[in-house]
Biopython code that builds the backbone (N, CA, C, O; Angstrom):
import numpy as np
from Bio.PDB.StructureBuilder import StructureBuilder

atoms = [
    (1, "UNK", "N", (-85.772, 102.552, 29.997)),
    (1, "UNK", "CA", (-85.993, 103.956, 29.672)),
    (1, "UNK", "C", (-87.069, 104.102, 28.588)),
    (1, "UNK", "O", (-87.980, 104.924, 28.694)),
    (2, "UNK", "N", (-86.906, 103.122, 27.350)),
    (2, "UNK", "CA", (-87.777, 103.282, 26.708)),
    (2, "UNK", "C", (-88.965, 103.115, 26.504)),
    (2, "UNK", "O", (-89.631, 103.633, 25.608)),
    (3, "UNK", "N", (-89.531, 101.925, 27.825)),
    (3, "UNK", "CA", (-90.761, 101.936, 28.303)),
    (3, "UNK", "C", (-91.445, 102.896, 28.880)),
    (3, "UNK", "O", (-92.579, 103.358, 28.754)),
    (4, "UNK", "N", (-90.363, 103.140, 29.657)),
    (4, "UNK", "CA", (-91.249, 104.313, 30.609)),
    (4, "UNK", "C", (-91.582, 105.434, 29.890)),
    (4, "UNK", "O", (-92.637, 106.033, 30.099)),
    (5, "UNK", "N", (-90.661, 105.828, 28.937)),
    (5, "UNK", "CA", (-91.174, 106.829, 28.246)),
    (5, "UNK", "C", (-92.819, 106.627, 27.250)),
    (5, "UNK", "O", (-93.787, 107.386, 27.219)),
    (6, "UNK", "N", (-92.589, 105.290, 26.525)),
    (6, "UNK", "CA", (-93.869, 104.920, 25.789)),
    (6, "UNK", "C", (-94.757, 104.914, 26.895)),
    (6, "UNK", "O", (-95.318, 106.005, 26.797)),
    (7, "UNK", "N", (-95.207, 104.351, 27.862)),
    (7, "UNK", "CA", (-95.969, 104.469, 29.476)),
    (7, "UNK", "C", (-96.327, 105.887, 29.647)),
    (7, "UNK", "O", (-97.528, 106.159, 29.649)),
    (8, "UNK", "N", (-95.313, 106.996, 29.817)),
    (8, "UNK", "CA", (-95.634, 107.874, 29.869)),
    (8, "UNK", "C", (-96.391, 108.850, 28.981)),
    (8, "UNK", "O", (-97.311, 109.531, 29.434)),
    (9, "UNK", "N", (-95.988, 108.915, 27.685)),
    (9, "UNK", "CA", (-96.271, 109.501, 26.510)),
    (9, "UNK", "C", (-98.105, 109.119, 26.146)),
    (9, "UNK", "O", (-99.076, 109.784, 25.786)),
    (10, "UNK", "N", (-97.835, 107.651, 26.493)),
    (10, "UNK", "CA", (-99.445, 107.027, 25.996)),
    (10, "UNK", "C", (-100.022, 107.636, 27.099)),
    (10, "UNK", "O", (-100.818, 108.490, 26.707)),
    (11, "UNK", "N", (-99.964, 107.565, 28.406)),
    (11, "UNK", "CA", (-100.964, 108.204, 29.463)),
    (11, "UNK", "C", (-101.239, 109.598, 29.070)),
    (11, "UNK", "O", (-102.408, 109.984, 29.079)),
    (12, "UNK", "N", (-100.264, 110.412, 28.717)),
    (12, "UNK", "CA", (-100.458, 111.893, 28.293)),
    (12, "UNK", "C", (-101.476, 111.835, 26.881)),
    (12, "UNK", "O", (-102.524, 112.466, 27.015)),
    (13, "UNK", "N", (-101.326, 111.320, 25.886)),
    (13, "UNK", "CA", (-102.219, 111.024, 24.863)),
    (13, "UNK", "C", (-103.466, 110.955, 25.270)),
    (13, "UNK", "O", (-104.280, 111.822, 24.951)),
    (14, "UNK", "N", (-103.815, 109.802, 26.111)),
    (14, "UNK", "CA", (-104.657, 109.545, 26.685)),
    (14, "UNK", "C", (-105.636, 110.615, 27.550)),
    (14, "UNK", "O", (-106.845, 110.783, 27.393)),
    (15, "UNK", "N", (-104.949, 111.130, 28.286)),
    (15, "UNK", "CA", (-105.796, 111.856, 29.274)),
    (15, "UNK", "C", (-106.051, 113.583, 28.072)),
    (15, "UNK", "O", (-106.874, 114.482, 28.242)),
    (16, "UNK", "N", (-105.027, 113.455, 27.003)),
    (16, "UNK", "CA", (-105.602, 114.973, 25.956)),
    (16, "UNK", "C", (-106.492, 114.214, 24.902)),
    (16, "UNK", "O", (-106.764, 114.825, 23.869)),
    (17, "UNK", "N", (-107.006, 112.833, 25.087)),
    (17, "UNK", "CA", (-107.605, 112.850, 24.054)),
    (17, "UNK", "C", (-109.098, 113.590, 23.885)),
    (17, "UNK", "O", (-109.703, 113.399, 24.940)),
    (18, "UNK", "N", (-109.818, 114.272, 23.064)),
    (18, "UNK", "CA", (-111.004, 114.743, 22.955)),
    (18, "UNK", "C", (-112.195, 114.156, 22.968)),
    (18, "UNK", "O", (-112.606, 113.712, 21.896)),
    (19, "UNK", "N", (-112.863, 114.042, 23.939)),
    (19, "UNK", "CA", (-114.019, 113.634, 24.454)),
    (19, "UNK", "C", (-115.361, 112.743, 23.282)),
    (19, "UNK", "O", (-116.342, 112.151, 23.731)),
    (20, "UNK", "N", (-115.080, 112.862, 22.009)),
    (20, "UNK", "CA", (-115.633, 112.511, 21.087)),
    (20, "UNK", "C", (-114.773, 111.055, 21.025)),
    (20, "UNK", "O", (-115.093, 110.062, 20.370)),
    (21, "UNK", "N", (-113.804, 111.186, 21.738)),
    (21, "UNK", "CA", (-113.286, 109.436, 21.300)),
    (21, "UNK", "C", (-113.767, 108.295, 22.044)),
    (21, "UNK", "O", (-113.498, 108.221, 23.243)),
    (22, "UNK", "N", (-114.601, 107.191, 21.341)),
    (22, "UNK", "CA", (-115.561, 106.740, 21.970)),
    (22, "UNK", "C", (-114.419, 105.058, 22.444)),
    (22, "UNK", "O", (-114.314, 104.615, 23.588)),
    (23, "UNK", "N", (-113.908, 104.607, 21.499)),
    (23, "UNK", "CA", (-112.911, 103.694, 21.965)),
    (23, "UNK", "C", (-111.442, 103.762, 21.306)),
    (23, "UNK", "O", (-111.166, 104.347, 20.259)),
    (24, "UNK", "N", (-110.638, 103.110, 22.058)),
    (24, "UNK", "CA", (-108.954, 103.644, 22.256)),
    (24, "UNK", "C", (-108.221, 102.148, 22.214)),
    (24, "UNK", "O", (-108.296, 101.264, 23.068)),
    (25, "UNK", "N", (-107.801, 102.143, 21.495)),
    (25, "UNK", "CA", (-106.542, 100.989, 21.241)),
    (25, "UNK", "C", (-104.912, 100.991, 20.887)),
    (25, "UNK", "O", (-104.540, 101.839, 20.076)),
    (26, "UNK", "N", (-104.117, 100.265, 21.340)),
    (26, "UNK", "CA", (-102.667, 100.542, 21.089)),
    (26, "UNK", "C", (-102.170, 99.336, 20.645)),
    (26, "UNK", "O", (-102.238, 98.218, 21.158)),
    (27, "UNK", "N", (-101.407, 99.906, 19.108)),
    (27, "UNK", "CA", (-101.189, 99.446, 17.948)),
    (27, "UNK", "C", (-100.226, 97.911, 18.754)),
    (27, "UNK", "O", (-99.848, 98.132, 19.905)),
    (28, "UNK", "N", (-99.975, 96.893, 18.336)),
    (28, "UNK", "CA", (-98.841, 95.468, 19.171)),
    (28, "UNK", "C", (-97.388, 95.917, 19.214)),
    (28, "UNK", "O", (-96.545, 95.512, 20.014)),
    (29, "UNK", "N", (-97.210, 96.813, 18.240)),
    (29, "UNK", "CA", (-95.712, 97.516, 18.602)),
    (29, "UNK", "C", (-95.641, 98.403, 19.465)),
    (29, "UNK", "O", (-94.543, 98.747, 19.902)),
    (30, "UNK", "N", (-96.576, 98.855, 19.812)),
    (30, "UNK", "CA", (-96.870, 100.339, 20.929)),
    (30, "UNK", "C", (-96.076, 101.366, 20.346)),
    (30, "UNK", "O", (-95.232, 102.111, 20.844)),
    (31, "UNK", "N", (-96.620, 101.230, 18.923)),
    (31, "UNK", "CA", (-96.185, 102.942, 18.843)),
    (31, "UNK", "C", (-96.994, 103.587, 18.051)),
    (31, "UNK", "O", (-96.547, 104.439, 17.284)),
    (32, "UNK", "N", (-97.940, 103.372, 18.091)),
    (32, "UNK", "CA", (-99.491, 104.071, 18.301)),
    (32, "UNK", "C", (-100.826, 103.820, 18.763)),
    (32, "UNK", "O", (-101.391, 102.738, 18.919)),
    (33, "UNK", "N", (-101.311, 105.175, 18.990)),
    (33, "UNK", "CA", (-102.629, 104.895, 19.498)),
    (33, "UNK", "C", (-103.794, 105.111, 18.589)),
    (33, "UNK", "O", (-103.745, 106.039, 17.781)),
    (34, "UNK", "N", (-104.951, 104.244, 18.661)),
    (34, "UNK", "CA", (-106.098, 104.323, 17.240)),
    (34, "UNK", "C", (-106.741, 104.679, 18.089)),
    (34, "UNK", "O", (-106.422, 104.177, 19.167)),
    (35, "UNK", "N", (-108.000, 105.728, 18.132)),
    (35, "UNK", "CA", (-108.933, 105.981, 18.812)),
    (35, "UNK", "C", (-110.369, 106.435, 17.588)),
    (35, "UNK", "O", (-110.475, 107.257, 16.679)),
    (36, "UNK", "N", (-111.192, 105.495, 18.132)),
    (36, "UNK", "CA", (-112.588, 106.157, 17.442)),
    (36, "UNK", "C", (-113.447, 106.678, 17.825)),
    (36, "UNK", "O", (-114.167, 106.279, 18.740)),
    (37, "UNK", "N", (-113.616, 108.123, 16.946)),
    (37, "UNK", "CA", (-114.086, 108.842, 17.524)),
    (37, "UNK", "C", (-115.828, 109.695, 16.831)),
    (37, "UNK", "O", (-116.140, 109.720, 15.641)),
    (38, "UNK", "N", (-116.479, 110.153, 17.729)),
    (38, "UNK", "CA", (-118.032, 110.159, 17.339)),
    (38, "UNK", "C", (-117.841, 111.116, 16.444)),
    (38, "UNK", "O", (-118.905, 111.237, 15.837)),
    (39, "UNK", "N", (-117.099, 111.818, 16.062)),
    (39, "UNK", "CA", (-116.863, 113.021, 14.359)),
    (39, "UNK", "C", (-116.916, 111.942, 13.115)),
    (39, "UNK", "O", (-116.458, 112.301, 12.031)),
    (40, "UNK", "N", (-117.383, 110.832, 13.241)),
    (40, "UNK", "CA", (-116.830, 109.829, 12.428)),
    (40, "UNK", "C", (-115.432, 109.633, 11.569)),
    (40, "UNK", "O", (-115.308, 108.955, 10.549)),
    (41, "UNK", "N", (-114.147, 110.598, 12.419)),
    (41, "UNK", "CA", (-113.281, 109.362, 11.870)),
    (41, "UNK", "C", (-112.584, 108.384, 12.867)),
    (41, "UNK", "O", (-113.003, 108.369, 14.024)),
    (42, "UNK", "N", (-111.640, 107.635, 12.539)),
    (42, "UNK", "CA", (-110.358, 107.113, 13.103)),
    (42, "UNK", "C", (-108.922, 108.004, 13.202)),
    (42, "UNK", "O", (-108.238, 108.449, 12.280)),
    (43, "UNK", "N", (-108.760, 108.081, 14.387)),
    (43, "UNK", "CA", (-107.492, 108.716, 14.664)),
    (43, "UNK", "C", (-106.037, 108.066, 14.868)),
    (43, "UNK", "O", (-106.048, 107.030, 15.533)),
    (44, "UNK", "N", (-104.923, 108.458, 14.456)),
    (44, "UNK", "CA", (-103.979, 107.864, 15.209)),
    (44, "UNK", "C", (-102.746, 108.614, 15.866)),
    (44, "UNK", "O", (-102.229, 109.445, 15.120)),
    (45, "UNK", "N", (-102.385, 108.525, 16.666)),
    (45, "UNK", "CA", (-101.604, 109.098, 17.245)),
    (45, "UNK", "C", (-99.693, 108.599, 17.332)),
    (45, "UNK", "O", (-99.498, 107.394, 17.490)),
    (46, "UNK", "N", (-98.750, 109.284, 17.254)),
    (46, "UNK", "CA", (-97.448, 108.493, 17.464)),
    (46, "UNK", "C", (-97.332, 108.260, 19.008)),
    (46, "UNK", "O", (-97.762, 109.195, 19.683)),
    (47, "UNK", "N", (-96.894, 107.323, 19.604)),
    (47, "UNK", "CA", (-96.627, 107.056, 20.765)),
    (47, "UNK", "C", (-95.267, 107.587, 21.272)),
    (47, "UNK", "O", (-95.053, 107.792, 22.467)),
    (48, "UNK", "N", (-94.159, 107.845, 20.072)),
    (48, "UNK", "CA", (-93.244, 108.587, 20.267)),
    (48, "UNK", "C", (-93.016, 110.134, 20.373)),
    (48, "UNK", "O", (-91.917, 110.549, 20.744)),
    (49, "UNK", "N", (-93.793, 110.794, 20.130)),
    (49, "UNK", "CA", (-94.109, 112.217, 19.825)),
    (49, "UNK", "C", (-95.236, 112.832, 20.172)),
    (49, "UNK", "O", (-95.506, 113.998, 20.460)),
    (50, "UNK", "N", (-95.954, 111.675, 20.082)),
    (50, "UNK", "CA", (-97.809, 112.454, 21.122)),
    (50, "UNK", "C", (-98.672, 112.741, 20.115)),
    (50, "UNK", "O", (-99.899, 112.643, 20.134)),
    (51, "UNK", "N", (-97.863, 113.150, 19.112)),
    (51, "UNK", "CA", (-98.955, 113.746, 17.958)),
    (51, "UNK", "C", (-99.424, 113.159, 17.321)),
    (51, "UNK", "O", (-98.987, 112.034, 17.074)),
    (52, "UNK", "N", (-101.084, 113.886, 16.477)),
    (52, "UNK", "CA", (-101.858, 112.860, 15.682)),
    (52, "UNK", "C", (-101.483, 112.915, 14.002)),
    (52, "UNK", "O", (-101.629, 113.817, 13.178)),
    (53, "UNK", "N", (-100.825, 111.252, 13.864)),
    (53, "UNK", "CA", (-100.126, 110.905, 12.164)),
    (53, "UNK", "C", (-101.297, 111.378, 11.433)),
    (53, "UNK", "O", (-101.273, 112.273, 10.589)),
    (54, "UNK", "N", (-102.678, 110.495, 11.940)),
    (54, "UNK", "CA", (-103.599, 110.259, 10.651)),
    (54, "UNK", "C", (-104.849, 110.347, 11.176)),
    (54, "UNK", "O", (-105.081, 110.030, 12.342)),
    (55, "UNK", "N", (-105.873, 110.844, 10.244)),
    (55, "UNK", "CA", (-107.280, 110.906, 10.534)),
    (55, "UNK", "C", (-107.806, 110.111, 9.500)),
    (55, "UNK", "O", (-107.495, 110.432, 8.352)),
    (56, "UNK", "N", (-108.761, 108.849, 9.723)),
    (56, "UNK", "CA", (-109.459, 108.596, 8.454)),
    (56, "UNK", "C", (-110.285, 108.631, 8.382)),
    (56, "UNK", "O", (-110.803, 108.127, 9.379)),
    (57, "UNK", "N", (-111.372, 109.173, 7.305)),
    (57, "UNK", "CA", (-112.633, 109.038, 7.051)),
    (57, "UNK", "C", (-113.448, 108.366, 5.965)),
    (57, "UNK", "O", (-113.176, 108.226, 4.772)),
    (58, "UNK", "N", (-114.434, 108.010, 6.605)),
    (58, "UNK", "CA", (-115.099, 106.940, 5.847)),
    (58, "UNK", "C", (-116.949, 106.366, 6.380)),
    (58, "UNK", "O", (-117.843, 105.980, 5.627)),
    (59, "UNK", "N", (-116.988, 106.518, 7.913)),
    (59, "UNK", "CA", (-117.747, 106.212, 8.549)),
    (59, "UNK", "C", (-119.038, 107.488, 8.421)),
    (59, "UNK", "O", (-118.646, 108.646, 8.557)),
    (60, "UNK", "N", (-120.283, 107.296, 8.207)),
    (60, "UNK", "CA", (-121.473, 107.890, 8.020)),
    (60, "UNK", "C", (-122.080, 108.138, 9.171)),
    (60, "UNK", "O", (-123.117, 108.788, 9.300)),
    (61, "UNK", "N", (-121.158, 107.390, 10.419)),
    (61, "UNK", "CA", (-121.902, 107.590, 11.530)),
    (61, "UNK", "C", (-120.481, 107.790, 12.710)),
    (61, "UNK", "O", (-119.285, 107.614, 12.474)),
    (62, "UNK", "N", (-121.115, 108.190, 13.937)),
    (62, "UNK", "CA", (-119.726, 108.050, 14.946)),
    (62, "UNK", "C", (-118.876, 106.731, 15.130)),
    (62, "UNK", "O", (-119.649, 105.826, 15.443)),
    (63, "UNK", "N", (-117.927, 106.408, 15.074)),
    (63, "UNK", "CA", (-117.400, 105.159, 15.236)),
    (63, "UNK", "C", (-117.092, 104.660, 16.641)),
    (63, "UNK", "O", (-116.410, 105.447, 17.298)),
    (64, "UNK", "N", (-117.409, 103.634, 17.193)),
    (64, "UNK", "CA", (-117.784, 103.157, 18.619)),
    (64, "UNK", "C", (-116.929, 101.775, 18.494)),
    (64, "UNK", "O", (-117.545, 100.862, 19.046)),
    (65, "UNK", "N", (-116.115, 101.498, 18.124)),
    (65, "UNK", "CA", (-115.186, 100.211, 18.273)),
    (65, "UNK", "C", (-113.704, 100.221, 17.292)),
    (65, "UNK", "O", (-113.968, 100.095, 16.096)),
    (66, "UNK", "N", (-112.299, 100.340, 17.582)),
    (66, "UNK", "CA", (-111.421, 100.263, 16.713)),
    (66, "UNK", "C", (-110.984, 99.115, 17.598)),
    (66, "UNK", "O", (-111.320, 98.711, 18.712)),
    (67, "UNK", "N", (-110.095, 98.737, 16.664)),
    (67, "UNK", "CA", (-109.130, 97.092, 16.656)),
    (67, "UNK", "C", (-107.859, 97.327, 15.801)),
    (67, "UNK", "O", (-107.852, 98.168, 14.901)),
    (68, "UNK", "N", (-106.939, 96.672, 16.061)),
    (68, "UNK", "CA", (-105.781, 96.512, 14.847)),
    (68, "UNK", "C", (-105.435, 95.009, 15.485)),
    (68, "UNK", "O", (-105.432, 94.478, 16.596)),
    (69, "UNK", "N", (-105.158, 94.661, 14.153)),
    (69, "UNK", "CA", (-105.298, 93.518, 13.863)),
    (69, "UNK", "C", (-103.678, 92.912, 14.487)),
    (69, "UNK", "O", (-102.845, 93.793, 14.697)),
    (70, "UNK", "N", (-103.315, 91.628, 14.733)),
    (70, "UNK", "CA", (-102.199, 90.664, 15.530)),
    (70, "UNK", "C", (-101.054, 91.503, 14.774)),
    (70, "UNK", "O", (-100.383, 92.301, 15.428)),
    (71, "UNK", "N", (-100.870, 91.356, 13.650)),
    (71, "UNK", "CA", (-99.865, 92.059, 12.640)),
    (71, "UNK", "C", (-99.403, 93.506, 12.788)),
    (71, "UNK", "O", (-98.299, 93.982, 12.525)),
    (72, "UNK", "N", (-100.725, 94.217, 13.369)),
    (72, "UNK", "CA", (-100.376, 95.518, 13.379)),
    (72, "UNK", "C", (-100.194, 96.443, 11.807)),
    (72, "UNK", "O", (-99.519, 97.437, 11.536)),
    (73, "UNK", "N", (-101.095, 95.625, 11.009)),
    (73, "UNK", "CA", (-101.242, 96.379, 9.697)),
    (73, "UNK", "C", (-102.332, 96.971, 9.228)),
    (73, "UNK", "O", (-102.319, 97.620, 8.182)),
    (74, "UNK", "N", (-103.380, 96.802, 9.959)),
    (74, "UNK", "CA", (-104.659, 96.853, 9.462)),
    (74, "UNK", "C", (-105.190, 97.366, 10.814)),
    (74, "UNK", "O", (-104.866, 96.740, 11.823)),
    (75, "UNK", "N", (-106.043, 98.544, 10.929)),
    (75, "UNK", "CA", (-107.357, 99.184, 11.830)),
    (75, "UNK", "C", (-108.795, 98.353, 11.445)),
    (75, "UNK", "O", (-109.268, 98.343, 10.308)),
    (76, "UNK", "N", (-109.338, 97.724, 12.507)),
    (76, "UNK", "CA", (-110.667, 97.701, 11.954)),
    (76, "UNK", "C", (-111.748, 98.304, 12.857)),
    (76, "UNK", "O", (-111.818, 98.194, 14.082)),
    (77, "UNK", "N", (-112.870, 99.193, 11.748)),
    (77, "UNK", "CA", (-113.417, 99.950, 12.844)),
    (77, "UNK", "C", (-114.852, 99.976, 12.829)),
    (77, "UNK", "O", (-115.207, 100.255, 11.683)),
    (78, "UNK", "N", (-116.008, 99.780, 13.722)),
    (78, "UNK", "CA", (-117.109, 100.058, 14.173)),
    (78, "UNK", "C", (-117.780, 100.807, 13.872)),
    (78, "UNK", "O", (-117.209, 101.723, 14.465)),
    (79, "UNK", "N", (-119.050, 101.536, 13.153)),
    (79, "UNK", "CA", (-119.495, 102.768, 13.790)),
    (79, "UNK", "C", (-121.363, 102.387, 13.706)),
    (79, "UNK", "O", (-122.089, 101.407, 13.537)),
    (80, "UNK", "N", (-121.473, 103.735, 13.927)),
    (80, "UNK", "CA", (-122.832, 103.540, 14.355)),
    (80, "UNK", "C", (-124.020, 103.789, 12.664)),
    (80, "UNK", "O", (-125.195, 104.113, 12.490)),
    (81, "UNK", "N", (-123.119, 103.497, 11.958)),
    (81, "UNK", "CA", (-123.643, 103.664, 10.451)),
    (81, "UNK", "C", (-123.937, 101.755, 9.758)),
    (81, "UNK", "O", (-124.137, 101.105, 8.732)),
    (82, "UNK", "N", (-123.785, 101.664, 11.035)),
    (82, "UNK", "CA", (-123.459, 99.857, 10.815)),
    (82, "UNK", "C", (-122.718, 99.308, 9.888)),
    (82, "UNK", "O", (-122.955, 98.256, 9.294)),
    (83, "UNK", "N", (-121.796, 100.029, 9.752)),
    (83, "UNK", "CA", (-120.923, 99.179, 9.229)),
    (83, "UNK", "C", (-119.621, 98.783, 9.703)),
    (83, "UNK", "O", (-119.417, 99.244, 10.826)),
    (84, "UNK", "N", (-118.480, 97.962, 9.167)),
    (84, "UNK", "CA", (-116.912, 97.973, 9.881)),
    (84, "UNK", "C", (-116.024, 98.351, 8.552)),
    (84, "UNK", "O", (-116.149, 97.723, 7.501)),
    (85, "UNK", "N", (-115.192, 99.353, 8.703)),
    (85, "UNK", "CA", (-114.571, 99.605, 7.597)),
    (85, "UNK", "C", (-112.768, 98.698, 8.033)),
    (85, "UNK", "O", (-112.632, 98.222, 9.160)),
    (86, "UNK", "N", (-111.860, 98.624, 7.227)),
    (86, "UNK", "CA", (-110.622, 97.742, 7.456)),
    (86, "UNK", "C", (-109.633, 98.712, 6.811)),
    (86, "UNK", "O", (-109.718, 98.870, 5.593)),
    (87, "UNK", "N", (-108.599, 99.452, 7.581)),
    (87, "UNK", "CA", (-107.644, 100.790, 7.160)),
    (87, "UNK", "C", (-106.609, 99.980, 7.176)),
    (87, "UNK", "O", (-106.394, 99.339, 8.205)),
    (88, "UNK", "N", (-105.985, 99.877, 6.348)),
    (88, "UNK", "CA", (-104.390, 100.203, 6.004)),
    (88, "UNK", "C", (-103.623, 101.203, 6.992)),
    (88, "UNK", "O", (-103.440, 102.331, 6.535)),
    (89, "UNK", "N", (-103.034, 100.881, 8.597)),
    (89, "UNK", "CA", (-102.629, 101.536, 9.076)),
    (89, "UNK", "C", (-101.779, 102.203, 8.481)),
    (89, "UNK", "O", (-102.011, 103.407, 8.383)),
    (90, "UNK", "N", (-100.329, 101.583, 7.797)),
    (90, "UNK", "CA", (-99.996, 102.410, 6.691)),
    (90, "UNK", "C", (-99.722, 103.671, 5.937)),
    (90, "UNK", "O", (-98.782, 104.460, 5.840)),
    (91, "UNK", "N", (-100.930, 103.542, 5.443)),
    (91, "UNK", "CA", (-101.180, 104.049, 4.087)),
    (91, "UNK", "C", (-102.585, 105.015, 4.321)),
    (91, "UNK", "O", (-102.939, 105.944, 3.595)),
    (92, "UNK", "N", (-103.212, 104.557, 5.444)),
    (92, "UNK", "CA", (-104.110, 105.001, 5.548)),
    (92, "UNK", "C", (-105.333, 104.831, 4.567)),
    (92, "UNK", "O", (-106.074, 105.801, 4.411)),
    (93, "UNK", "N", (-105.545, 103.848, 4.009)),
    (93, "UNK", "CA", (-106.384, 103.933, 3.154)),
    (93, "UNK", "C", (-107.530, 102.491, 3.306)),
    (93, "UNK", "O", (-107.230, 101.390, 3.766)),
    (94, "UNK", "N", (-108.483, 102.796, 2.925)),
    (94, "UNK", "CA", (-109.443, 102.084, 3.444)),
    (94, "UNK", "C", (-109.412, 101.092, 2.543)),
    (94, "UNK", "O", (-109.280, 101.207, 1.325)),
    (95, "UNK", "N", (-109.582, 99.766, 3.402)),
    (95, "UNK", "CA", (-109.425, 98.553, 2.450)),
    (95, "UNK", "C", (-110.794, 97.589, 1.796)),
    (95, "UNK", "O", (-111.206, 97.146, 0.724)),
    (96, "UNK", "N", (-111.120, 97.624, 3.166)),
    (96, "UNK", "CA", (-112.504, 96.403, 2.947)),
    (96, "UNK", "C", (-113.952, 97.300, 3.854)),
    (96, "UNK", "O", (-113.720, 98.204, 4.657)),
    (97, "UNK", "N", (-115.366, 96.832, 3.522)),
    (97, "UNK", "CA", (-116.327, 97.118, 4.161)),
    (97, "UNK", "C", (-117.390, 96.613, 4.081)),
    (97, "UNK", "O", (-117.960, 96.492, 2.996)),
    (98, "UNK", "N", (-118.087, 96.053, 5.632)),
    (98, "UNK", "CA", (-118.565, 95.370, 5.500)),
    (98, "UNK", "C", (-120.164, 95.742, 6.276)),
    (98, "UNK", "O", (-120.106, 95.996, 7.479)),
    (99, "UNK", "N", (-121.466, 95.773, 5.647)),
    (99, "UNK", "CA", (-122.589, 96.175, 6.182)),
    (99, "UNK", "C", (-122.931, 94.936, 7.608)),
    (99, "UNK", "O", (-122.300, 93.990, 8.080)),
    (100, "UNK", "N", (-124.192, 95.553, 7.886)),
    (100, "UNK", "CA", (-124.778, 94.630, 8.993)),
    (100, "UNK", "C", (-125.812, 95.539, 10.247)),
    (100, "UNK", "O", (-125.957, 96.754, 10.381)),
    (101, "UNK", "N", (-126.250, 94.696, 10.825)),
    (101, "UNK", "CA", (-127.130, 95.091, 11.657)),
    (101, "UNK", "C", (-126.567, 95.295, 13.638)),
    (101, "UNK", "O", (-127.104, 95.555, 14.714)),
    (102, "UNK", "N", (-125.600, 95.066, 13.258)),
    (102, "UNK", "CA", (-124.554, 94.662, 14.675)),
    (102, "UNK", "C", (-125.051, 96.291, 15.706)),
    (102, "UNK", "O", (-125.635, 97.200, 15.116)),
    (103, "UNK", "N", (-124.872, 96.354, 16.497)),
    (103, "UNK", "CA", (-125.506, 97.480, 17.267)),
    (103, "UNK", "C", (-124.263, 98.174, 17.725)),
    (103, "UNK", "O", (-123.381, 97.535, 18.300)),
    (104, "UNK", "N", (-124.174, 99.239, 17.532)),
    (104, "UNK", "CA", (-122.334, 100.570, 17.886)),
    (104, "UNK", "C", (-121.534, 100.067, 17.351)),
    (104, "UNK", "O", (-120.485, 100.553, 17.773)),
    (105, "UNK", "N", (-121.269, 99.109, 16.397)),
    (105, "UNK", "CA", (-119.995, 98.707, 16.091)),
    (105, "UNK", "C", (-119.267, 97.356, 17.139)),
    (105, "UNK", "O", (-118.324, 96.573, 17.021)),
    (106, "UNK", "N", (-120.046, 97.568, 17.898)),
    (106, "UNK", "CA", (-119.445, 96.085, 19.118)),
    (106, "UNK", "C", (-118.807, 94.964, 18.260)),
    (106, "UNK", "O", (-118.372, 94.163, 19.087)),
    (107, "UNK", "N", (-118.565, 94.560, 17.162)),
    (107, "UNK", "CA", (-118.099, 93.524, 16.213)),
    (107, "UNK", "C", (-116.621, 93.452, 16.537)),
    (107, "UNK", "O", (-115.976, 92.429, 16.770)),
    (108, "UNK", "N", (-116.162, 94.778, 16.514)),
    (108, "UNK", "CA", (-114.217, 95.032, 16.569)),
    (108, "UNK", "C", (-114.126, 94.784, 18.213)),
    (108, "UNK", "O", (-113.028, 95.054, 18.701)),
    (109, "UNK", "N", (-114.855, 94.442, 18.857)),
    (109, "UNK", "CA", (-114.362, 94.090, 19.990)),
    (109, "UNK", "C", (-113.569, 92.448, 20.240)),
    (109, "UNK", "O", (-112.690, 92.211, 21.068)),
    (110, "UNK", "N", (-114.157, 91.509, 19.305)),
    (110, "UNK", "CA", (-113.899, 90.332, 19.052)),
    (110, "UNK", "C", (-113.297, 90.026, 17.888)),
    (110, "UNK", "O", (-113.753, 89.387, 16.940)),
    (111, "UNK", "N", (-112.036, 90.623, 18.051)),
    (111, "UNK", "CA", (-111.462, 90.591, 16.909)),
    (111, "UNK", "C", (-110.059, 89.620, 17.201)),
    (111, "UNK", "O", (-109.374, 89.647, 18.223)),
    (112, "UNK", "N", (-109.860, 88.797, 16.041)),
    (112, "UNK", "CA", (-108.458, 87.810, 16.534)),
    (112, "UNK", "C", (-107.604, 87.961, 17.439)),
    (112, "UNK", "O", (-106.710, 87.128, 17.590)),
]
sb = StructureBuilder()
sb.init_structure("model")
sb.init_model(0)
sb.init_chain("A")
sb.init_seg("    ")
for serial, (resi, resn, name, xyz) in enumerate(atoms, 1):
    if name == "N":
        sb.init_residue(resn, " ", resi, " ")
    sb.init_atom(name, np.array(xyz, "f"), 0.0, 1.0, " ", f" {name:<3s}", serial, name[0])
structure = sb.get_structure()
């Protein structure tokens, strides 16, 4: 029951998310969704309720790659400002940041 409901809930998330969200990831517990989106922030969504917990901002440019990390404690995210910022799913609060020349953020795609 409780799959199907997370299955269901995430597809509905999914198909309302707003067109500015450039990539979409679900947290290792599945009970949220990170999506980054070209307004430059990070979004997250509850997988239990549909609704969005947290917005973070930080990115100077649209963000084009999120990740959360094996643990499920940490967002790491892409954007087109070249940099990757590292969120405290949490807490929401931005941890680490790191410059570079990497092109959309493609870096959080290869992530542990």
């Amino acid at each position: 029951h409780t799959l199907t409901h997370t299955r269901r809930m995430a597809t509905k998330i999914i198909q309302s998310l707003p067109s500015s969200v450039r990539s979409v990831t679900v947290t290792p517990d599945c009970q949220h969704i990170v999506g980054g989106c070209m307004d430059k922030t990070i979004r997250v969504w509850s997988l239990a309720s549909g609704k969005e917990v947290r917005r973070l901002e930080g990115h100077a440019g649209g963000v084009f790659s999120v990740a959360v990390t094996p643990d499920g404690q940490l967002i790491v995210s892409g954007g087109g400002d070249c940099t990757v910022l590292v969120w405290s799913l949490a807490s929401g609060m931005e941890g680490a940041t790191a410059g570079g020349t990497h092109q959309h953020g493609d870096v959080c795609r290869h992530h542990p």
